[in-house]
C-alpha positions as CSV (number, residue, x, y, z in Angstrom):
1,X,20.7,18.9,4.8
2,X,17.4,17.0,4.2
3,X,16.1,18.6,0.9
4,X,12.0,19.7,1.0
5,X,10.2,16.6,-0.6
6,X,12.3,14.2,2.7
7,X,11.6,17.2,5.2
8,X,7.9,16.8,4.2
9,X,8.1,13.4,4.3
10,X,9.8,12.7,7.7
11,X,6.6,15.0,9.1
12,X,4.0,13.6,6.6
13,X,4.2,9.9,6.2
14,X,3.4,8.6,9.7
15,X,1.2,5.4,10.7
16,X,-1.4,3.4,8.8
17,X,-1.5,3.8,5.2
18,X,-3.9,1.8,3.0
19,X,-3.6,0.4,-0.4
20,X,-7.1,0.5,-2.2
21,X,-8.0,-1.6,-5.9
22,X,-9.6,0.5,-8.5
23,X,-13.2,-0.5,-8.7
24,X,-14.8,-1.6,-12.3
25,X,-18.6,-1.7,-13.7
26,X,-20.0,-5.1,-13.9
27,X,-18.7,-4.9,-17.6
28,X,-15.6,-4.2,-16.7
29,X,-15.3,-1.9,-19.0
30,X,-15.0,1.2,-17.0
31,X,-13.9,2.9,-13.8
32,X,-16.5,2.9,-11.2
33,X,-15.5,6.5,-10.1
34,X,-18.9,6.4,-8.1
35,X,-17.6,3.2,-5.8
36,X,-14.3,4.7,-5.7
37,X,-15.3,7.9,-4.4
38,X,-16.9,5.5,-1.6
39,X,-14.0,3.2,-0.7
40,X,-11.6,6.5,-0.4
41,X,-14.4,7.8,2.2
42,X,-14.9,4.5,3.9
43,X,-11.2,4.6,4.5
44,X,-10.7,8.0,6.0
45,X,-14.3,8.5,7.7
46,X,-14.9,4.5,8.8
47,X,-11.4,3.1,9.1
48,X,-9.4,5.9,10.0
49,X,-6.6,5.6,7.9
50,X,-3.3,8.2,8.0
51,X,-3.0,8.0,4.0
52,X,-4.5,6.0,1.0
53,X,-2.3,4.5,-1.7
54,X,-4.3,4.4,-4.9
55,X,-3.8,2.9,-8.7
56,X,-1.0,0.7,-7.4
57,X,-0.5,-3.7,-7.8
58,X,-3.9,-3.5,-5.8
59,X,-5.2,-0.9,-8.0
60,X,-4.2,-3.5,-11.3
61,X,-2.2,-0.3,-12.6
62,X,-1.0,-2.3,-15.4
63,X,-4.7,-2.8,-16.8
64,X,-5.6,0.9,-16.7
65,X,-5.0,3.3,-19.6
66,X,-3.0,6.1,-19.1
67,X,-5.9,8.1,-18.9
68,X,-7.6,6.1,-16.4
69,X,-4.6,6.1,-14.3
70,X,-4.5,9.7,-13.8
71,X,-8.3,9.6,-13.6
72,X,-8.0,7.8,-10.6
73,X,-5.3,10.0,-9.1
74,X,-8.0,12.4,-9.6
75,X,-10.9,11.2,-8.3
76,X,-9.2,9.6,-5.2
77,X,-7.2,12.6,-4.0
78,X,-10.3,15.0,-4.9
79,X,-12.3,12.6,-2.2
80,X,-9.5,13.0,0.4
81,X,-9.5,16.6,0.3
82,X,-6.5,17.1,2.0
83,X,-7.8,15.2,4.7
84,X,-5.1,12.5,4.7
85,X,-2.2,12.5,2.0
86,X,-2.9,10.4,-1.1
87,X,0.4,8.9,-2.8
88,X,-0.1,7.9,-6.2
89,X,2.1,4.6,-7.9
90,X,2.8,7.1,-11.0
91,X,5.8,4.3,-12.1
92,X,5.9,2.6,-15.5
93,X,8.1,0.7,-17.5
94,X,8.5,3.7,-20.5
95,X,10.0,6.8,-18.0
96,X,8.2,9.4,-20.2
97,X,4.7,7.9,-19.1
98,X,6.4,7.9,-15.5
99,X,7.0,11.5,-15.6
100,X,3.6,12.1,-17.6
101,X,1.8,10.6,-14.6
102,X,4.0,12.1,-11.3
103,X,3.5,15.6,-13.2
104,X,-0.2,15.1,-13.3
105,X,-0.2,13.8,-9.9
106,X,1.5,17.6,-8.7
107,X,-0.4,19.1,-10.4
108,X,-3.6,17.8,-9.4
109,X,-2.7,18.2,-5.6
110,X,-1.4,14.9,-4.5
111,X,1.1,14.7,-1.9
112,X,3.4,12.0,-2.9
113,X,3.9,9.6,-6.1
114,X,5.5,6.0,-6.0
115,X,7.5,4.4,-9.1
116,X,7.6,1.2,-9.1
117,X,10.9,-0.5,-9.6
118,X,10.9,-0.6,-13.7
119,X,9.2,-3.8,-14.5
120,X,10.5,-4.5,-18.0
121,X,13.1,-5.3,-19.1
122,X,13.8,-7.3,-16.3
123,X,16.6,-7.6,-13.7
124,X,18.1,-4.4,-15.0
125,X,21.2,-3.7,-14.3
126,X,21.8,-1.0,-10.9
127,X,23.2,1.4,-13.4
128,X,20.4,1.3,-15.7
129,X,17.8,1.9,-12.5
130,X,19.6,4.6,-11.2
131,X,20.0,6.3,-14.6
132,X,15.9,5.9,-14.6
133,X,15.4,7.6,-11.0
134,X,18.0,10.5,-11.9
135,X,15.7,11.2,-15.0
136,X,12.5,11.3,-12.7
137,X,14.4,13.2,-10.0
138,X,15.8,15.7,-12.9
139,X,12.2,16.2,-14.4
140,X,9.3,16.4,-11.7
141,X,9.6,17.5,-7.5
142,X,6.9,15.4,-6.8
143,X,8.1,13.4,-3.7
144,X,8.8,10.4,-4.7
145,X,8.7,6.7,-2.7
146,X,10.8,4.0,-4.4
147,X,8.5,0.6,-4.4
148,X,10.9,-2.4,-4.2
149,X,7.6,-4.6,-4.9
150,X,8.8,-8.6,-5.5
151,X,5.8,-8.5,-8.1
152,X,8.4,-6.2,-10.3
153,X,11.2,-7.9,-12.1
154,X,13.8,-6.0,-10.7
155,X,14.8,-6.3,-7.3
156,X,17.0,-3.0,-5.7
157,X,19.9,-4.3,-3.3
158,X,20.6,-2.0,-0.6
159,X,23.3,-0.3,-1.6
160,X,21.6,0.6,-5.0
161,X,18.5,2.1,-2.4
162,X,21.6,3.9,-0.7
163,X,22.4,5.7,-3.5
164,X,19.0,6.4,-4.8
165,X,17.9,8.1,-1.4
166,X,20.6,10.8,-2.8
167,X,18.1,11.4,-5.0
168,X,16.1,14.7,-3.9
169,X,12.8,13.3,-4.7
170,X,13.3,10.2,-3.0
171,X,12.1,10.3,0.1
172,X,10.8,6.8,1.0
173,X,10.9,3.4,0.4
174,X,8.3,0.6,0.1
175,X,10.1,-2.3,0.6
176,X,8.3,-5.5,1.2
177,X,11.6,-7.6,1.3
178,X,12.7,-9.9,4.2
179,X,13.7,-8.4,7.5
180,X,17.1,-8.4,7.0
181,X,16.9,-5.9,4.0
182,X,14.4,-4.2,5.7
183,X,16.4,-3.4,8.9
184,X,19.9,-3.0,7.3
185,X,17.8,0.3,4.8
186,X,16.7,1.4,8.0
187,X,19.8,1.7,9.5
188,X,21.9,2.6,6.3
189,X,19.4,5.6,5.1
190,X,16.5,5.7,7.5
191,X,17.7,9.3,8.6
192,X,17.5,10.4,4.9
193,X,14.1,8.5,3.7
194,X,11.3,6.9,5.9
195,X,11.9,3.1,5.5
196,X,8.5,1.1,5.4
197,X,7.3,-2.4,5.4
198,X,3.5,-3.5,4.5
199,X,3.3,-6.2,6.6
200,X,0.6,-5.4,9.2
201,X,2.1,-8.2,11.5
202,X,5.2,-7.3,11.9
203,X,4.3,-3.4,12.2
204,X,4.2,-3.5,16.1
205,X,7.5,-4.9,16.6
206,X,9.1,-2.6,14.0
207,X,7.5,0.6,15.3
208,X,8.4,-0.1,18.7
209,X,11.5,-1.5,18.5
210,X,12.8,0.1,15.6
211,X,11.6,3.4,15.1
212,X,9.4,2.8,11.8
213,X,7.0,5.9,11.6
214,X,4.6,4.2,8.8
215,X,2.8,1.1,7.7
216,X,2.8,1.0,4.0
217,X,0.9,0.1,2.9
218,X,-1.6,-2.9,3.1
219,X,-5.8,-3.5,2.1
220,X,-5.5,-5.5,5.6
221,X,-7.0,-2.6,7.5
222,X,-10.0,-3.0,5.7
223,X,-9.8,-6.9,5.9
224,X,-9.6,-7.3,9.2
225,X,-11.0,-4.0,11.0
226,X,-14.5,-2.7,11.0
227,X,-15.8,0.5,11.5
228,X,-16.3,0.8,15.6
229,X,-13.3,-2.0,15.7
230,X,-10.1,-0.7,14.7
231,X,-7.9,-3.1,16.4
232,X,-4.7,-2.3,14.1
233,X,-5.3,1.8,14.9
234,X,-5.8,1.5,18.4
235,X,-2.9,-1.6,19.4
236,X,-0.4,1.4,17.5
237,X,-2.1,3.9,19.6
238,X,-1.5,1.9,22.8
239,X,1.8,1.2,22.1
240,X,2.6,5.2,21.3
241,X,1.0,5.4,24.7
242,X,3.6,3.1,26.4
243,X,1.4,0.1,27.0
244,X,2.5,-2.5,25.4
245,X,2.0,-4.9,27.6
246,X,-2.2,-4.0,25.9
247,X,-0.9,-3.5,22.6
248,X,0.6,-6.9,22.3
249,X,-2.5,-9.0,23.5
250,X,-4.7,-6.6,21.4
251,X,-2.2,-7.2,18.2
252,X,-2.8,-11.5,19.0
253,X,-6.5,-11.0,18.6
254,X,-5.3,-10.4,15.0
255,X,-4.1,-13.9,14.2
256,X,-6.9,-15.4,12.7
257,X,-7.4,-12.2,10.3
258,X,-3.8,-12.7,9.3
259,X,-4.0,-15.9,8.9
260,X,-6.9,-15.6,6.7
261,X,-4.8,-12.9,5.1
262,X,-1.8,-15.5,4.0
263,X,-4.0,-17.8,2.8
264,X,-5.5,-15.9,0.3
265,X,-3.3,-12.2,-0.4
266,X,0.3,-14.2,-0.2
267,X,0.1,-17.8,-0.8
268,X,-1.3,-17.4,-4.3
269,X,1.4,-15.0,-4.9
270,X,4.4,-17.2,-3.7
271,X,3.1,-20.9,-4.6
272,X,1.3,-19.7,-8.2
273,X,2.8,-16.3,-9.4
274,X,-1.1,-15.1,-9.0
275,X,-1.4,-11.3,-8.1
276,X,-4.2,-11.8,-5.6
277,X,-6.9,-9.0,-6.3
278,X,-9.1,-11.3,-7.5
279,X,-9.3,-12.4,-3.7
280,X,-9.2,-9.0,-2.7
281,X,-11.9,-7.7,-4.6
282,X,-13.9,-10.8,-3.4
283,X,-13.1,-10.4,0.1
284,X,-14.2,-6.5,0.2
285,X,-17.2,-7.7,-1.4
286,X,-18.0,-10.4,0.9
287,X,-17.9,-7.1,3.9
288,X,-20.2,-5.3,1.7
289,X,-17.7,-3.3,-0.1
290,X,-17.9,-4.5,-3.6
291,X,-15.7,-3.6,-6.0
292,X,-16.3,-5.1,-9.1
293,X,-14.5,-7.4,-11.1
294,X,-10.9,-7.6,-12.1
295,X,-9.9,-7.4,-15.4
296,X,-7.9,-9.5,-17.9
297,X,-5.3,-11.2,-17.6
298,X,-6.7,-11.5,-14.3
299,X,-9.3,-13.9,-14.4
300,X,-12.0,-14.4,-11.1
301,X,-11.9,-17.0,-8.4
302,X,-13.9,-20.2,-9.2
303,X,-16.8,-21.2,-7.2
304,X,-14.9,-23.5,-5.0
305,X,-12.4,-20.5,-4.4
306,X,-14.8,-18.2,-3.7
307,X,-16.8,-20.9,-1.6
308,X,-13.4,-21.1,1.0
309,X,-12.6,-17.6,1.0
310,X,-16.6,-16.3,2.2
311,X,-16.2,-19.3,4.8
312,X,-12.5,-18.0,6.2
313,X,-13.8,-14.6,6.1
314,X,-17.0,-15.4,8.2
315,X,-14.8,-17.1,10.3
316,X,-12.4,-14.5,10.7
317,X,-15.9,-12.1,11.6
318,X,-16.9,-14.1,13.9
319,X,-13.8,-14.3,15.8
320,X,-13.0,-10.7,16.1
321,X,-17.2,-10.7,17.9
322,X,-16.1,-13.4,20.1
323,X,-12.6,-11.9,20.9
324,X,-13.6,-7.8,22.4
325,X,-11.2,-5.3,21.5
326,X,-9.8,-3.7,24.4
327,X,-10.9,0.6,24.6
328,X,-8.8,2.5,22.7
329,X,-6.9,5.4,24.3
């Protein structure tokens, strides 16, 4: 028997789930809780999104206080309202601040938390991560998502995620890992924990073919949709309609967004070891969605970087005008 926190997920987590930064003052100095409060309400009243992920990698997680962690938990499921679930990344490498934060996060109304494989030391060994989830599962019910992120320094096999989905606040994985991995977790344990991917391109093919419930979860819906153009909302929608004959041709006007989106969200990740926000932050911006700077160790984009993104993203822009999106159902 499924136990609560999987039962709520298997009915909860369902389609397109973004993953937001945490906005700074120009100083950097401090959370911009007013632009904040924005993004989470451009998401769920312009984009449409099923869920928002806050205070994760995007979020720079690891350059927040404790406090301003579980400020932003705050602030960002206060602005939902209960209109879509908010899960929170609550993980850390010190479990006691991992528990302080997913006990906040319950008790502050938000729907699911996410730990983050623990980050230091590194390459743990399975016994060591397991012992780590068993102490979160002992001391919070917050439903919990496990977040095999390649930016952590532990990777979790498969049959180290099998036995963590005995776990009874596991109820999920993130799990941004190549196909193979992805599609042997969904067979092993996708009838005990929803199984996601974040790679927008490859959602259609793995919700349609096989049986993924949730895209989790990527900033590319606000990268490449607009409001009145929500090309990844309504190809998913066509495809739960049956057509998707539609679906796929919608999906291809995509490509030049994606393409856009390796170039400057994944290639400075897997040729440099760079955590892209800086180019996330920029891009938002460059849509009229600032979001501030990053802040150190990050370090912002040169003028030549910023020079190609602004051209790839007008590009992209102009593409998506030239290229209709089809009605949605």
């Amino acid at each position: 028997m499924l136990s609560p926190a999987k039962r709520f997920a298997r009915d909860a987590v369902r389609g397109l789930w973004i993953a937001i930064p945490t906005p700074f003052t120009a100083d950097g100095r401090y959370v911009d809780e007013e632009t904040l409060e924005a993004s989470v309400e451009h998401c769920i009243s312009a984009l449409k999104v099923d869920g928002i992920f806050c205070g994760g990698v995007m979020g720079e997680f690891w350059a927040l206080t404790l406090a301003e962690r579980m400020r932003v938990h705050e602030v960002v499921r206060r602005q939902a309202d209960g209109r879509v679930p908010v899960m929170a990344q609550v993980g850390h490498h010190a479990l006691g601040d991992t528990i302080a934060l997913a006990r906040h996060a319950s008790e502050h109304g938000i729907e699911f938390g996410i730990a983050m494989n623990p980050y230091f030391p590194p390459e743990l060994p399975d016994e060591q991560v397991l012992a780590y989830y068993t102490g979160l599962d002992a001391a919070t019910d917050l439903p919990m998502f496990l977040f095999n992120t390649p930016y952590s320094g532990t990777s979790l096999p498969v049959d180290l995620i099998v036995r963590l989905a005995e776990l009874d606040i596991v109820c999920g994985i993130k799990n941004p890992r190549s196909l193979d991995h992805l599609l042997e977790l969904q067979r092993r344990v996708g009838d005990r924990i929803i199984v996601t991917d974040a790679a927008e391109g490859q959602w259609l093919s793995l919700h349609t073919e096989h049986g993924m419930q949730a895209l989790m979860s990527t900033p590319a819906l606000a990268l490449y949709q607009r409001p009145g153009d929500l090309r990844v909302r309504d190809y998913t929608a066509l495809a739960d309609a049956g057509r998707l004959d539609e679906a796929r041709e919608l999906s291809a006007t995509l490509a030049p967004g994606r393409a856009a989106f390796q170039r400057w969200m994944r290639d400075p990740w897997t040729e440099q070891r760079v955590i892209p926000i800086a180019y996330l932050k920029a891009w938002l911006a460059r849509l009229g969605l600032p979001q501030g700077p990053v802040r150190a160790p990050l370090v912002p984009l040169t003028h030549e970087q910023l020079a190609g993104l602004h051209g790839d993203v007008d590009a992209v822009s102009a593409q998506l005008e030239e290229a209709p999106a089809v009605p949605p159902v």
